[in-house]
C-alpha positions as CSV (number, residue, x, y, z in Angstrom):
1,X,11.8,5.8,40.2
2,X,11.5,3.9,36.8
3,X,15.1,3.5,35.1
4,X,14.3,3.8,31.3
5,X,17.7,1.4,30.7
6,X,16.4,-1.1,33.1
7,X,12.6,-0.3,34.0
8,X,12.4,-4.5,36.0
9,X,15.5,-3.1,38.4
10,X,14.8,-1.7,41.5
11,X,16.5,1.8,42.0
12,X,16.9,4.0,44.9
13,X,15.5,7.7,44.7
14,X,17.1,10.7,42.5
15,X,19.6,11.9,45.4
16,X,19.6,15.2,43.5
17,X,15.5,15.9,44.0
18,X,13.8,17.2,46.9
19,X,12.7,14.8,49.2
20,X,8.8,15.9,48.7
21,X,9.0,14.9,45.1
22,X,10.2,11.4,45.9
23,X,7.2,8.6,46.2
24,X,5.3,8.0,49.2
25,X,5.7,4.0,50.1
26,X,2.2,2.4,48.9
27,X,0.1,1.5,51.2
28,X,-0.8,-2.4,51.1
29,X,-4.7,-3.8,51.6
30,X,-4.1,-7.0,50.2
31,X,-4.3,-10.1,52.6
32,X,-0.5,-9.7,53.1
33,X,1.1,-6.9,55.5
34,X,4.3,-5.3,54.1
35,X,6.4,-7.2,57.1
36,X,4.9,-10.4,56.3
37,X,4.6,-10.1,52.4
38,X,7.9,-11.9,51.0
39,X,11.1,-9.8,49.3
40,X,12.2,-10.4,45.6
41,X,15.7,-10.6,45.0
42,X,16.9,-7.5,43.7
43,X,17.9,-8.2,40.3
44,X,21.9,-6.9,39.9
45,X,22.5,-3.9,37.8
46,X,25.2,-5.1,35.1
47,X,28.3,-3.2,34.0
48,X,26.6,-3.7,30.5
49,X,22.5,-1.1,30.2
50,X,19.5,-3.0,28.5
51,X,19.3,-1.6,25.1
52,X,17.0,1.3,24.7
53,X,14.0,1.0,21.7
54,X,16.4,2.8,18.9
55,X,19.6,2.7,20.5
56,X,20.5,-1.3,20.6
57,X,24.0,-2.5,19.8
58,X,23.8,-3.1,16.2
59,X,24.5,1.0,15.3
60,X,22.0,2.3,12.2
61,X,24.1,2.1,10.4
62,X,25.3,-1.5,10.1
63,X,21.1,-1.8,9.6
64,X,20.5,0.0,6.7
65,X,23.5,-2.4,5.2
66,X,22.3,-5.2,6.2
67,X,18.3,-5.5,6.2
68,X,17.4,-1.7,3.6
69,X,16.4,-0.1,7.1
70,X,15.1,3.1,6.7
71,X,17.1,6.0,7.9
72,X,17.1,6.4,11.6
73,X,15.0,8.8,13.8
74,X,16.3,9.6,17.5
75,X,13.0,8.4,19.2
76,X,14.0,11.4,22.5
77,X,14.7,14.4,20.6
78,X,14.4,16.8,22.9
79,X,17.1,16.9,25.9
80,X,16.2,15.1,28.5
81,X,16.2,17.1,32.2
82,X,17.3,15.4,35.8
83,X,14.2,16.8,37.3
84,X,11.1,16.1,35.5
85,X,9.7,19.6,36.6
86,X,11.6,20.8,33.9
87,X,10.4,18.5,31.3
88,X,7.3,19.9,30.1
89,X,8.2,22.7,28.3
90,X,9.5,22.0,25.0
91,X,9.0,25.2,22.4
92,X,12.7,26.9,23.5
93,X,14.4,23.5,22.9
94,X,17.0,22.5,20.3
95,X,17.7,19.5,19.1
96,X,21.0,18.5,20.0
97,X,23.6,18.7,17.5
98,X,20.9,20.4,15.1
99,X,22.2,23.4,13.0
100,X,18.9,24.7,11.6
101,X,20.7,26.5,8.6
102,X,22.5,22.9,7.5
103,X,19.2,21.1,9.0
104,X,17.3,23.3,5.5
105,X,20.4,22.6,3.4
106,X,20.2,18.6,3.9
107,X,16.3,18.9,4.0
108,X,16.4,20.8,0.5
109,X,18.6,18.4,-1.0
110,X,17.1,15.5,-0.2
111,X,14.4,16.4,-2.8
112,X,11.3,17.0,-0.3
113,X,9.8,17.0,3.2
114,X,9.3,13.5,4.3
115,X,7.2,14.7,7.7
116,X,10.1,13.7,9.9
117,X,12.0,17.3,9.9
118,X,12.7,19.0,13.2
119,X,9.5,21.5,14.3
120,X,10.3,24.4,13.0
121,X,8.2,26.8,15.6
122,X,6.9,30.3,14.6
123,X,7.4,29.0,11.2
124,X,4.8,30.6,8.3
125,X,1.1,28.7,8.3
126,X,1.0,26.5,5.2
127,X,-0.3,27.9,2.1
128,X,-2.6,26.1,-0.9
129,X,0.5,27.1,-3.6
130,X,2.8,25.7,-1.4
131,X,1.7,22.3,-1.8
132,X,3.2,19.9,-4.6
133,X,3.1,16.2,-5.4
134,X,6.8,15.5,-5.3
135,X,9.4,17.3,-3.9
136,X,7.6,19.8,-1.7
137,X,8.7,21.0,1.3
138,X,5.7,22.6,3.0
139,X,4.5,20.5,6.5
140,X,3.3,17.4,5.5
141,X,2.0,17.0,8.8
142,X,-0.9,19.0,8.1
143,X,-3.9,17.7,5.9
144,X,-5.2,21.2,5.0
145,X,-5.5,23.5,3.0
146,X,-6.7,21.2,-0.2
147,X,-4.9,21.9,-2.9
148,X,-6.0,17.8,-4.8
149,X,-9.7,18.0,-3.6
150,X,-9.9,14.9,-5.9
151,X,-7.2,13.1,-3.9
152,X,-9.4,13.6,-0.8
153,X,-13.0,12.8,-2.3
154,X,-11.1,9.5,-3.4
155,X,-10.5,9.0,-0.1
156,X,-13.8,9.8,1.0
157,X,-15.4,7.6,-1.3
158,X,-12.7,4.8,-0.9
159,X,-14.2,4.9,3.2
160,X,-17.5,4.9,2.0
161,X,-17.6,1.5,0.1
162,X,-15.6,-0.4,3.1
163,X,-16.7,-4.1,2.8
164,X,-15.2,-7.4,4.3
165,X,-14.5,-10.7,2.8
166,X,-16.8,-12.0,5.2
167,X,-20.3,-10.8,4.4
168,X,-20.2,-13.0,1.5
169,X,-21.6,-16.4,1.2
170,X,-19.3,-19.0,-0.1
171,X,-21.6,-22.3,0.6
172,X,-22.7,-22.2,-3.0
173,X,-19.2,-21.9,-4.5
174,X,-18.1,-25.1,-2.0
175,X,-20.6,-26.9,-3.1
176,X,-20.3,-26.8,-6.6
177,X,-16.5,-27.5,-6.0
178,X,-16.9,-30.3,-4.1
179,X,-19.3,-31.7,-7.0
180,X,-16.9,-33.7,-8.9
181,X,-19.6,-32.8,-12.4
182,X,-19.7,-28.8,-10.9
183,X,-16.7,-27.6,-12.6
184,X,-14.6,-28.7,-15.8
185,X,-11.2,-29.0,-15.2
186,X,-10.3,-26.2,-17.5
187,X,-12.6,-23.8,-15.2
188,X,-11.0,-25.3,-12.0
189,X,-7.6,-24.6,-13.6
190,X,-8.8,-20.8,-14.2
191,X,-9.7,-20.7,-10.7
192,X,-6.7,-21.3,-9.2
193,X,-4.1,-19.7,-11.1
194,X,-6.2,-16.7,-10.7
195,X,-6.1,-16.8,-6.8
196,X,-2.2,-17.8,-6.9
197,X,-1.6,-15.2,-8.9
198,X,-3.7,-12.3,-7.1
199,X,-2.5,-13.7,-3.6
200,X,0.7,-12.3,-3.9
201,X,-0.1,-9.6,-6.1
202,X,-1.9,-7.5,-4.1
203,X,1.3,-8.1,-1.1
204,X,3.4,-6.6,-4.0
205,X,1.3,-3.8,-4.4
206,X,0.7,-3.0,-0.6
207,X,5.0,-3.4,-0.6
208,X,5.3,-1.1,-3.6
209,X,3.0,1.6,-1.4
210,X,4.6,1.2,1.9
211,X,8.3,0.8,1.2
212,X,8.9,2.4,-1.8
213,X,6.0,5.2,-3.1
214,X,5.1,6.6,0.3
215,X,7.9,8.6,1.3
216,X,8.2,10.2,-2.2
217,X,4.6,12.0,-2.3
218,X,5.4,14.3,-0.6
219,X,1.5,15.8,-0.2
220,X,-0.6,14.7,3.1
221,X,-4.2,14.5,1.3
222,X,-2.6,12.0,-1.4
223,X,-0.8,10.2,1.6
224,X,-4.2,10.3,3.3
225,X,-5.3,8.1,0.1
226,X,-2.1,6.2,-0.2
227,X,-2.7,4.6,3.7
228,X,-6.6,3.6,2.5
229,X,-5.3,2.5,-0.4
230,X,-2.7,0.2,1.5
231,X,-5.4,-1.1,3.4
232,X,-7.5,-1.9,1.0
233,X,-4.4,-4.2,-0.5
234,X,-4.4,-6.1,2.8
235,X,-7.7,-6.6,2.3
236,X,-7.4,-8.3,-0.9
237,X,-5.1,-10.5,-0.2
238,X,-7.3,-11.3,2.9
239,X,-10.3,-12.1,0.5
240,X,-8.2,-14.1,-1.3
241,X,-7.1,-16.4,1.6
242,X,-10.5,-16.5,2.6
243,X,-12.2,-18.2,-0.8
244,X,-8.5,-20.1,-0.7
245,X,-9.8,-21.4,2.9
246,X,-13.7,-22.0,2.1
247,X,-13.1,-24.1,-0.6
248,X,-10.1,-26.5,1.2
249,X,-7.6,-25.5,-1.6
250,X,-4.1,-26.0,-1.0
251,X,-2.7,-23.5,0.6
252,X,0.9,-23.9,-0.8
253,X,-0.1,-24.8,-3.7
254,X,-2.3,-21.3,-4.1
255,X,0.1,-18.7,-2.7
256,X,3.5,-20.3,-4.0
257,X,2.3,-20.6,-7.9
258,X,3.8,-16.7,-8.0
259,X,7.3,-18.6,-7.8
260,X,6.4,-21.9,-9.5
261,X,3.9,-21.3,-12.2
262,X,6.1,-19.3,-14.7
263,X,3.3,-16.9,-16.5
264,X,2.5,-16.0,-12.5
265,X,5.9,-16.0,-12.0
266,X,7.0,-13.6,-14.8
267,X,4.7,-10.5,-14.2
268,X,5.6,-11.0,-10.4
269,X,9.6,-10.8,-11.8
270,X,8.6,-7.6,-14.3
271,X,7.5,-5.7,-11.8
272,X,9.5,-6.1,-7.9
273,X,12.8,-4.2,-9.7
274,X,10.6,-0.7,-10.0
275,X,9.8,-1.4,-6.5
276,X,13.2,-2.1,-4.8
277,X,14.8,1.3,-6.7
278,X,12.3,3.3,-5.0
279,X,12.6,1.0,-2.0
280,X,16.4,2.4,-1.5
281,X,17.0,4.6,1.7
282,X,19.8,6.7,-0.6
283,X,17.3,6.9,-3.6
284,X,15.5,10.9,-3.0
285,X,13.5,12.5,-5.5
286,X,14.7,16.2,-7.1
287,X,16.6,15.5,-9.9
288,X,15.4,14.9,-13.6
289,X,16.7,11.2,-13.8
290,X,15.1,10.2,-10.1
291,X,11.4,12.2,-10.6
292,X,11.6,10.5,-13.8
293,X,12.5,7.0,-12.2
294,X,9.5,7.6,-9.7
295,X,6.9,8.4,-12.5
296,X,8.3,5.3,-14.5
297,X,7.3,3.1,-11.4
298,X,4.1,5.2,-10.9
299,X,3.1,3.9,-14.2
300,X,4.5,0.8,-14.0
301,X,1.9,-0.4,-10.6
302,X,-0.9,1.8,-11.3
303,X,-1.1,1.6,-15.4
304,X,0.3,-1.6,-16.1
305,X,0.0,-3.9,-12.7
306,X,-2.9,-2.8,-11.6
307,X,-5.0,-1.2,-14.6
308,X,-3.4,-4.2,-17.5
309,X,-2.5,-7.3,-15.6
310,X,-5.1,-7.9,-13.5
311,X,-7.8,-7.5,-15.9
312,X,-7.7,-10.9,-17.5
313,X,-7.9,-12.5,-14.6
314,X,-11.2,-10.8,-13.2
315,X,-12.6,-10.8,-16.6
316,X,-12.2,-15.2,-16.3
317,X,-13.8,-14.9,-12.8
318,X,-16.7,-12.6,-13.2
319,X,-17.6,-14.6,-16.5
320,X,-17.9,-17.4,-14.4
321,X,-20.2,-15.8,-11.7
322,X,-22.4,-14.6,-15.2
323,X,-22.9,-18.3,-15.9
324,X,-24.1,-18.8,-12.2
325,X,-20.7,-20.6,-11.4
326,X,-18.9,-19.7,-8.2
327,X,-20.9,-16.9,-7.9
328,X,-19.4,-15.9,-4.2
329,X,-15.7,-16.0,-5.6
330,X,-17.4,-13.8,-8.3
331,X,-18.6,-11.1,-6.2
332,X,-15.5,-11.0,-4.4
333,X,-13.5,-10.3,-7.0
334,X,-15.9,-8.1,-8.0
335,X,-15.6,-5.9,-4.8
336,X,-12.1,-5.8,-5.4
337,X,-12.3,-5.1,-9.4
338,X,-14.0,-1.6,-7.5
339,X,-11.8,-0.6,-5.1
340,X,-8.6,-1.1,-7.9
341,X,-10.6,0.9,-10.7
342,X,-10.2,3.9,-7.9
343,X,-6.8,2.2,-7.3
344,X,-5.8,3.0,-11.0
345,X,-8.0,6.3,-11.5
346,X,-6.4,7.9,-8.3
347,X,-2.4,6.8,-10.0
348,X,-3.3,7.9,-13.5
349,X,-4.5,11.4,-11.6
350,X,-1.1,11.4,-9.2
351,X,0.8,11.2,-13.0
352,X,-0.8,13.4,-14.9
353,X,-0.2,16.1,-12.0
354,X,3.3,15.3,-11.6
355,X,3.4,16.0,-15.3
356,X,1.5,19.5,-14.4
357,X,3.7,20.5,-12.2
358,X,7.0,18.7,-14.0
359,X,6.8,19.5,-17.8
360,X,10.6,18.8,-18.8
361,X,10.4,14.9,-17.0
362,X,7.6,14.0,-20.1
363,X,10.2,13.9,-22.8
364,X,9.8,12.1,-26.6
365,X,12.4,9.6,-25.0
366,X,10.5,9.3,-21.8
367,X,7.1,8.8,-23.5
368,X,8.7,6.0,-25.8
369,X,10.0,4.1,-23.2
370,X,6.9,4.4,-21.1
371,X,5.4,2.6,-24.5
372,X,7.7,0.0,-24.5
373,X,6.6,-0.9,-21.5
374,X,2.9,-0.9,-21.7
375,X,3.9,-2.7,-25.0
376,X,5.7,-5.6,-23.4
377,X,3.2,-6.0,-20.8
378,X,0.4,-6.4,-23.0
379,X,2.5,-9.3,-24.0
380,X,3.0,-11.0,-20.5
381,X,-0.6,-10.8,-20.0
382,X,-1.5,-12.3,-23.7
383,X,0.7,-15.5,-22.5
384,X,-0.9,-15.7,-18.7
385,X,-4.5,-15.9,-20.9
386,X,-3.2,-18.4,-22.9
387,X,-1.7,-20.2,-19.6
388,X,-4.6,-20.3,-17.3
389,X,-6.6,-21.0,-20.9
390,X,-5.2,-23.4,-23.0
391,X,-8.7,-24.4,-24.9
392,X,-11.0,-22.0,-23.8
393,X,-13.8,-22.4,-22.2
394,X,-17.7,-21.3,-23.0
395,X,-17.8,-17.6,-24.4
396,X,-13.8,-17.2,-23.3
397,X,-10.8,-17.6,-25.6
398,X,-7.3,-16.4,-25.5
399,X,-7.5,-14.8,-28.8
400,X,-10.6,-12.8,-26.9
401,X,-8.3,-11.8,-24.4
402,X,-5.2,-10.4,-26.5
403,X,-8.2,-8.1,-28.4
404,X,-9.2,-7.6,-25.0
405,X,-6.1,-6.4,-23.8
406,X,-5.2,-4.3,-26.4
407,X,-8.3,-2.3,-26.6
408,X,-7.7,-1.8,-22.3
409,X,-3.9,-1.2,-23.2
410,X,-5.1,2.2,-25.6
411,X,-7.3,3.6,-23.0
412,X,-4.3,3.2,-20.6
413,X,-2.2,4.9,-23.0
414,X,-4.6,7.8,-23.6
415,X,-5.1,8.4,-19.5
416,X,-1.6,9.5,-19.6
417,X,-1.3,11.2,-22.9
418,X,0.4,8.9,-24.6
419,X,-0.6,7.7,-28.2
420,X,-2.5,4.5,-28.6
421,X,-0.7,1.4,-29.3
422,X,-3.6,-0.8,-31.2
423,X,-5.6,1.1,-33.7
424,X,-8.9,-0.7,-34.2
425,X,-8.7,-2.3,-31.1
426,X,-12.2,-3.3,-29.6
427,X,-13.6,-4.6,-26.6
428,X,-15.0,-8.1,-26.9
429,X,-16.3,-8.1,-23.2
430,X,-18.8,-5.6,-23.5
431,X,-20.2,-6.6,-20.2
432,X,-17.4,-5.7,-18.3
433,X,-18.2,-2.0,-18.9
434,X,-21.4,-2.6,-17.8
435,X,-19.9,-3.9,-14.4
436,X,-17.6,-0.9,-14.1
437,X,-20.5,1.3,-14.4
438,X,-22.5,-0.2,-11.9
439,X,-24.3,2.5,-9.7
440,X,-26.5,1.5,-6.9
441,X,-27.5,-1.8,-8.8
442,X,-28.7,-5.2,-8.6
443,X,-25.3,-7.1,-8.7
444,X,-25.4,-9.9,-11.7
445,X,-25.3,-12.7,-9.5
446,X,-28.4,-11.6,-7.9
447,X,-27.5,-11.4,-4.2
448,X,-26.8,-8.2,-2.8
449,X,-26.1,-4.3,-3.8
450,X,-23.0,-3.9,-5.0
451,X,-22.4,-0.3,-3.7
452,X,-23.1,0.4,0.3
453,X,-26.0,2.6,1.6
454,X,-22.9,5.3,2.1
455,X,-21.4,4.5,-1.2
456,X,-23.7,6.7,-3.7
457,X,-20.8,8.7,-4.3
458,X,-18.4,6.3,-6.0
459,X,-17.8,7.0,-9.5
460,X,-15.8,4.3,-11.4
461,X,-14.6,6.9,-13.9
């Protein structure tokens, strides 16, 4: 019989089961005959078990202290039976020392189902109204009813346009960087604070998702999103290694400029602290000042991170790839600039719901110091354009970028119902909506459609 605390040591048979249940000896057909076929040494049962997965001998709690674990889950919940005849059953079970009334309390305090609650069986079929982006407590083990179709055709469409880092060429862009006349040193520059800073990025964003955001949406068709979305991070970060790679960069040069290069450095630094708040196992949702500290983060990845400081750097990239320079780093980051516009789109839709379904968290103070910080971010950006672009290079200037980024900072401000920042702003990159509104087109660096056969469904808006 296997022994789950030491599954390598041999054990004699159950005395308390019936002999018919015990295991027939196996029958050998090897070369070997079970006289001839030489004994192991029994290995000696210690006074001391092998630690089981979950129960070692560091207890939980001395975890969560030490390395943020989250809180811990008995992996056997159910009580475990000398005979395993009596296993199988499991709907009259209880889960031992599980009050069901204090098991609702502790749930209903904790601000919302996480999908780890105790099965509640015979319990009510989940309803559409039931269903809430933060702090509901309907099953979120179960993806339907819809109540955010929009969070699912996100999803949908986010499946549809899958694409590797692979099926792009980078030959031509190797070439032109081993070419000691190919590039200027100003465009080289651009190039690589762009992958040093994006490298990382995209890790703190998958982070942000995994650790921190996760557990508080509290809806299983915008966690449905949240896991492709996660992905699709990975995947970023994986194009990025790989142009890193084809062109023979430095690799720590490349993905440590996020902690030496101080305009990388200082939108890294802005944003980890709304991550490691959320990130807290004692942090829960329910209460004005924490739904309010999650929609501050919400807005601080998904408006600022993702929809303000990335934009200068794909906006130096894909000019490049316009001039016919690096044109496979181009049109990776231009498969990426897709998959965070639905990044950004699906946040801004999460926030505005919240607010929905939340209208005392979107106070006048709230709303100021959400300004603030769209307002100080426009700043960061404004001095990585001037750090990856000291002199400008042909049809780029920093002074184009800080118009740029206050005319992207107003529409930011609008998709959440906040007052723009910049009156008069403009957009000196009229191009760039010409690439977000790509549908089913010729890509500009003439070598492949940007959207997949199963993609005619993506809407950048």
């Amino acid at each position: 019989m296997l022994n789950w605390d030491d599954p390598l040591a041999t054990t004699s048979p159950t005395s308390n089961r019936p002999a018919s249940l015990n295991p027939e000896p196996a029958v050998h057909s090897g070369r070997l005959s079970p006289a001839a076929a030489p004994r192991r040494e029994t290995v000696p049962r210690t006074s001391q078990p092998h630690p089981r997965p979950g129960r070692g001998l560091v207890d939980n709690d001395s975890l969560m202290k030490t390395a943020g674990a989250a809180p811990s889950v008995d992996p056997d919940p159910f009580v475990h039976a000398a005979d395993p005849q009596h296993d199988l059953p499991i709907e009259d079970r209880v889960l031992p020392e599980r009050n069901p009334a204090s098991a609702s309390a502790t749930e209903s305090a904790a601000g919302g189902a996480t999908g780890l609650e105790s099965l509640a069986m015979g319990a009510s079929r989940v309803r559409v109204d039931d269903k809430r982006i933060i702090n509901c407590h309907a099953d979120l083990n179960q993806l339907v009813p819809f109540k955010y179709d929009w969070a699912w055709q996100k999803y949908l469409d986010a499946c549809s346009n899958h694409w590797m880092p692979q099926e792009i060429s980078m030959n031509a862009d190797l070439a032109l960087w081993k070419d000691p006349n190919g590039l200027t040193e100003d465009e080289r520059t651009i190039v690589k604070r762009n992958l040093g800073f994006f490298s990382t990025a995209d890790s703190l964003v998958a982070n942000n998702l995994v650790l921190a955001v996760y557990r508080h949406i509290t809806n299983p068709e915008c966690r449905q999103y949240l896991l492709r979305q996660a992905f699709e991070e990975a995947l970023h970060t994986h194009a990025y290694q790989y142009v890193v790679e084809s062109l023979g960069l430095d690799e720590g040069e490349i993905f440590n400029m996020y902690r030496e290069v101080p305009a990388v450095a200082r939108k890294a630094e802005w944003a980890l602290p709304f991550t490691r708040y959320l990130a807290d196992p004692h942090f829960q949702t329910g209460t004005l000042e924490n739904d309010q500290k999650l929609l501050r983060e919400l807005v601080a990845f998904y408006v600022i991170f993702e929809g303000i400081f990335f934009y200068v750097g794909f906006v130096q990239i894909l000019s490049m790839g316009r001039r016919n320079k690096m044109t496979g780093t181009a049109e990776q980051f231009q498969y990426i600039l897709r998959d965070e516009s639905m990044h950004m789109n699906f946040g801004i839709d999460v926030i505005n719901q919240i607010k929905i379904e939340n209208p005392p968290l979107w106070t006048p103070e709230f709303k100021q110091e959400l300004v603030s910080m769209i307002r100080e971010a426009v700043e960061l950006e404004a001095r990585y354009a001037h750090d990856t672009m000291p002199r400008g290079v042909l049809g780029l200037n920093a002074q184009m970028f800080e118009d740029y980024l206050h005319f992207i900072a107003n529409r930011r401000c609008a998709q959440i119902g906040l007052p723009e920042q910049y009156p008069g702003a403009t957009n000196p990159f009229p191009w760039m909506s010409e690439v977000l509104d790509l549908k089913k087109e010729k890509n500009f660096f003439e070598t492949r459609v940007t959207e997949y056969q199963t993609g005619g469904a993506l809407n950048w808006d």
